[in-house]
C-alpha angles and dihedrals in degrees: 000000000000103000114043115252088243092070117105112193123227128187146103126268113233121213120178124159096287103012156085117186142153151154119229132199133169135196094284097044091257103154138194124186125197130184122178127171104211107187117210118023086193091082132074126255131301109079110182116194122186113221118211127170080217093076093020113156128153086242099050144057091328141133127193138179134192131184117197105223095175120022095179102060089028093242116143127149108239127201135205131203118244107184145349141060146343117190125180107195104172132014115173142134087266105042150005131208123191118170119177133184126177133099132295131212133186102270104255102357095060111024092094096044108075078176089076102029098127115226110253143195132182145173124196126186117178108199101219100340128210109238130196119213118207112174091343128073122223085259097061085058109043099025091105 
């Protein structure tokens, strides 16, 4: 496990007209950042986004992790995703699935070495999750 069983993950979820985002903490400043652009709202779940370190940038298509190791002194290891998938599975008022499969590497030491790009899986459910609308309603989103 990366994160201890103990984290409980906070943040809200943003939906704009071709994008999910957001920017997750929990009670011991773990964080996880996830960027996806989706593409077209207008279709049903799933949305599937592919990730590559090719065209790797922190607002689109990214995921990043990061542990804090030692909160005193601010020092934490962070990871990246170089490649894989995204899939968003469910995304309703109630609820919101995100897996997600690929391959992580250190942010900046590894990010130019495929050779050491760990494999990765990952599930996120979010129980009535906040959303943010930025462009779009709420309407635009759940009305399938």
């Amino acid at each position: 496990l990366f994160f201890f069983l103990i984290s409980i993950f906070k943040g809200k979820i943003i939906l704009s007209k071709n994008k999910f985002s957001t920017n997750l903490f929990d009670q011991l400043d773990n964080n996880c950042a996830y960027a996806f652009e989706v593409g077209n709202w207008n279709e049903k779940a799933p949305y599937v986004v592919k990730i590559s370190s090719e065209q790797f940038n922190q607002y689109s298509n990214s995921i990043m992790i990061g542990r804090m190791l030692d909160k005193k002194n601010n020092k934490g290891e962070g990871y990246v995703m170089t490649e894989g998938t995204a899939t968003i599975k469910e995304i309703s008022k109630e609820k919101a699935l995100v897996l997600l499969e690929g391959k992580l590497a250190r942010f900046s030491s590894e990010l130019s070495k495929p050779e050491l790009w760990k494999p990765f899986t990952g599930i996120l459910v979010w129980k009535n999750p906040e959303y943010v609308f930025d462009g779009v309603t709420e309407n635009d989103i759940f009305k399938k």
